[in-house]
N, C-alpha and C positions, 0 to 999 in steps of 0.2 A: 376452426382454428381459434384459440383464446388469443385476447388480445396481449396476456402477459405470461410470460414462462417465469420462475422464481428458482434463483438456483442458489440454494445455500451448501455451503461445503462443511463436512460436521468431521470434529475430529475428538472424540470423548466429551462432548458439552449438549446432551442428550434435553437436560434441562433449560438452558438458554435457548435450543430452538422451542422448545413447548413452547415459553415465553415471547420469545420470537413471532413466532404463527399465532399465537392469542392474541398482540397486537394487532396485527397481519388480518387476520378476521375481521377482528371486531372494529377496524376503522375504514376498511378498505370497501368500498361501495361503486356499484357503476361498473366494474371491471370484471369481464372473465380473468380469473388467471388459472396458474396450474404452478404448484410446487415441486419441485425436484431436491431431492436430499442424496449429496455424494459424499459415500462415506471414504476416508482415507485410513483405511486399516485400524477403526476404534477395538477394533477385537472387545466389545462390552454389548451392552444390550440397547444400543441406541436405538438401535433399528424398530425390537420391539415396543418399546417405549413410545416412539412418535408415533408410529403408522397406531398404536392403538388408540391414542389421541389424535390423530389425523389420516384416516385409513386413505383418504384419496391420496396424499404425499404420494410420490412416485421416488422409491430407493434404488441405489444403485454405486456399486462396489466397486474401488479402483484395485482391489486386492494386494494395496500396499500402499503406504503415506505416502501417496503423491505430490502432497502440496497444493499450492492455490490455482497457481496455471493450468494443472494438466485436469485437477479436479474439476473444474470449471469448465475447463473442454470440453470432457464428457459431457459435463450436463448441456451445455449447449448442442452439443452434436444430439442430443435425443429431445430437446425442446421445441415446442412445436409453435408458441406464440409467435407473435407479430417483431412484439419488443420482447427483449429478453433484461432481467434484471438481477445482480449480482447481489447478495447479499450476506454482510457477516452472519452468522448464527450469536453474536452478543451486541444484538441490533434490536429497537422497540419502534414502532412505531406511532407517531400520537394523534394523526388526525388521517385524512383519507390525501397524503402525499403520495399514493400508487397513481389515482385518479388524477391527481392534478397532473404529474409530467407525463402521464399517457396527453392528457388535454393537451401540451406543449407541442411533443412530439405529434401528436393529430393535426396543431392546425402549423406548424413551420417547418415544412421542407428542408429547408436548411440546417437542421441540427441534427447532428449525428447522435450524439449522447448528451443524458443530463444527471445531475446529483442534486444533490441539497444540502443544509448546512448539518451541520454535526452539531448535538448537544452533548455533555457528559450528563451522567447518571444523576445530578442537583439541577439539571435543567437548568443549567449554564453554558453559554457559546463555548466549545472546543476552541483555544487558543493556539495562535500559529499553526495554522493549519495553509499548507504549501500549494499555489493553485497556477504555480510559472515552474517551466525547467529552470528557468535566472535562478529562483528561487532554492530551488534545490538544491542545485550544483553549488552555490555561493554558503551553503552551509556546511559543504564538506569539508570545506579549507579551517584550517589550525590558523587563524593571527590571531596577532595579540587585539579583544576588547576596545569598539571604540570607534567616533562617527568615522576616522581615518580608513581605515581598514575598509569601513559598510563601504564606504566611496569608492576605494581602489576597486573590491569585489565590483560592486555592481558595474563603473566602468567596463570591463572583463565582460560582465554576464547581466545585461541588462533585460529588463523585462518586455514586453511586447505591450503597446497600449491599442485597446480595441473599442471602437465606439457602442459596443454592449456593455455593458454595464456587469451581467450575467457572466460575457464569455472567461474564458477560460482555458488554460492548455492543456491541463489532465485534471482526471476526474480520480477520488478515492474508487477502491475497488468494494471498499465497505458497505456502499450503497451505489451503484453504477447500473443506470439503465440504458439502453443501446439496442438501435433498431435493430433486427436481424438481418436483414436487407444489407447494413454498412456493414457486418461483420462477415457476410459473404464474400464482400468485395476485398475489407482490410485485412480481414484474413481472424485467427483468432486468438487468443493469447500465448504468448511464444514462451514453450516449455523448457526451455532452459534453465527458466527461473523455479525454484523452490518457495522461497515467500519474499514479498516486498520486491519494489519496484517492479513487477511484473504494469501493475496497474500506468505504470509514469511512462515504460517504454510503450504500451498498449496507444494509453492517450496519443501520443503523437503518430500514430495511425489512423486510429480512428479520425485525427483533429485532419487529417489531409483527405478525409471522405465528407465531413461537414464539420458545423461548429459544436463546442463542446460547451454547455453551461453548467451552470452551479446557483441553481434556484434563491435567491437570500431570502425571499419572502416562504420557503419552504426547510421545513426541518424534520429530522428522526433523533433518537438517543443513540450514542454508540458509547457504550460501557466499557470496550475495548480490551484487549486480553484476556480472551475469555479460556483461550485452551494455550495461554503459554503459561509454562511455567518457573520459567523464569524470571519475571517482568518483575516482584517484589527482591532481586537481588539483583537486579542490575542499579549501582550504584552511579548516576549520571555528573561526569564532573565537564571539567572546559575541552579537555584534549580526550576524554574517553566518552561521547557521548554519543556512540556507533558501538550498536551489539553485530559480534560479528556477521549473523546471516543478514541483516539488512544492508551492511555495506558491501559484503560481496556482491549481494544481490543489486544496487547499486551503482556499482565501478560496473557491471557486466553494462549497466543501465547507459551510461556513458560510453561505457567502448561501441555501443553498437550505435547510438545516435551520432556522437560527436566524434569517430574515428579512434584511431590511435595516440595520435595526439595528445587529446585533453586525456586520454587514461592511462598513458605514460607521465606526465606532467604530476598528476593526480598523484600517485603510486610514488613519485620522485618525492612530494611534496611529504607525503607521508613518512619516507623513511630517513629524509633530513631530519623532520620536526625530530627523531628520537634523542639525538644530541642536545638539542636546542631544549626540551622538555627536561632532561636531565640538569643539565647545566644551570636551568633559570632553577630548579629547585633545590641545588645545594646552593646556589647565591641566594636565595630565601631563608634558607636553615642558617647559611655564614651569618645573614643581618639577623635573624631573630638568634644567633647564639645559639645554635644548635647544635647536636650532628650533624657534619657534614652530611652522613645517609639517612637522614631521620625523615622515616614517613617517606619513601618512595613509591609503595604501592601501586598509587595510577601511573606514576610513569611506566611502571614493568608490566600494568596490564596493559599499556598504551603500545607497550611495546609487543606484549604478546598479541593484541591484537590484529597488527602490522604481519604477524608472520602469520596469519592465518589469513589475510587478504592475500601474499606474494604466494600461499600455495595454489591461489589460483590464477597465478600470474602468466603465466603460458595458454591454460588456457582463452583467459578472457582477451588478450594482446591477437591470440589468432579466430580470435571469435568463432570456437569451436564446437558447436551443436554437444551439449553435455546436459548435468544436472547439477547443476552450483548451489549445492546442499552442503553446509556447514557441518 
């Protein structure tokens, strides 16, 4: 049995796992592992291409874009290590961080999974990077800018304080290692999900089979959007800064943790703000002397965005075993 399975999910990015696994080599020491490559319907030569630079890779076909959850199933359902470790394919590694959270995991019982920090591609800390449900939930709400508001929110949704230093309540899915043992027990990533938040609702499973860390003295690069393509048109403003598949993906996140409740309130929250969005932006146009409609744009993407959350409004309200694919 290797001590580590590697499951990376490939979806047309043929070259970033080369890259990938050339890291992945040449830093990794100390550790059996074993690579798994799931493809999600690249219909290209991916396949070709790696195994001929890494013939051990073990490939293996969902025979359709599956997505992150179900792809990752797979590979875990046929992974044979101890620990099993997720990882993007527009992921580098820069020193022997496999070997070290094996060593974690080795000597403390108590932790279920662990990650490490994220750099961007200049070898600079990834900024705001979310490591509390508080955390996440309290950035989905629309106020207005300002200490008022962070107060009201975290009141609401406050964070959890834990005498590790390390711990933590979800882990990225980017870089996520997890004994096999706990995924036996918590079960495995719940396929409902297409992408994003699969990893947030995963964490609080895993986090009730042991602790979840986030190494700070350990890091990888994640380059990040390596097979979207829309990431350079998505224009990020105050009320539009939810591409739709991560916020369905998301609310689904919320109705299944925190009830009906908070994903009705949520959903409410949303479709007031469309007035209130409109409204503040011809009183902006009135004071700078505008047109009245001048430059609405985000409000009407803000809004189209809303109707593509409420089409999946029945389903996510009855938490309906589906595929919440935008």
């Amino acid at each position: 049995m290797p001590d580590l399975s590697i499951i990376i999910v490939n979806y047309k990015t043929p070259q970033l796992i080369l890259n990938c696994l050339a890291s992945v080599y040449a830093y990794t020491t100390g550790v059996d592992f074993e690579v798994l490559v799931v493809d999600n319907q690249s219909n290209d030569n991916s396949q070709t291409i790696i195994q001929a630079a890494y013939p051990n890779v073990r490939w293996f076909q969902t025979g359709y874009n599956a997505g992150f959850s179900r792809a990752n199933n797979l590979g875990i359902q046929q992974a044979n290590g101890r620990y099993i470790l997720l990882l993007n394919s527009d992921t580098l590694l820069i020193d022997n961080v496999l070997g070290h959270c094996i060593q974690v995991l080795d000597n403390r019982a108590d932790v279920a999974a662990v990650s490490v920090m994220q750099l961007m591609a200049n070898r600079q800390m990834r900024p705001n990077l979310y490591t509390t449900f508080g955390q996440m939930r309290r950035a989905f709400y629309i106020l207005p800018g300002g200490v008022a508001s962070e107060k009201f929110l975290y009141r609401l949704m406050p964070d959890p304080q834990f005498s590790d230093p390390d711990q933590v309540e979800w882990l990225s899915g980017a870089f996520l290692m997890v004994r096999k043992s706990v995924i036996d027990r918590a079960g495995k990533l719940d396929e409902s999900f297409f992408m994003y938040g699969e990893d947030v609702e995963w964490g609080y499973r895993l986090g009730q089979k042991g602790k979840l860390l986030l190494l700070r003295n350990e890091q990888f690069i994640h380059l990040e959007y390596g097979s979207s393509e829309d990431n350079q048109q998505h224009v990020v403003t105050h009320i539009n800064r939810f591409k739709p598949q991560v916020q369905v993906s998301q609310l689904l996140w919320v109705r299944k943790q925190y009830g009906v409740g908070a994903y009705v309130i949520l959903i409410l929250h949303y479709i007031l703000m469309i007035p209130v969005v409109f409204i503040w932006k011809m009183a902006v146009n009135i004071r700078d002397r505008r047109s009245l409609l001048a430059d609405l744009s985000s409000q009407r993407a803000y809004t189209k965005n809303v109707g593509i959350f409420l089409r999946f409004f029945w389903k996510t309200l009855f938490n309906s075993p589906g595929f919440y694919k935008v």
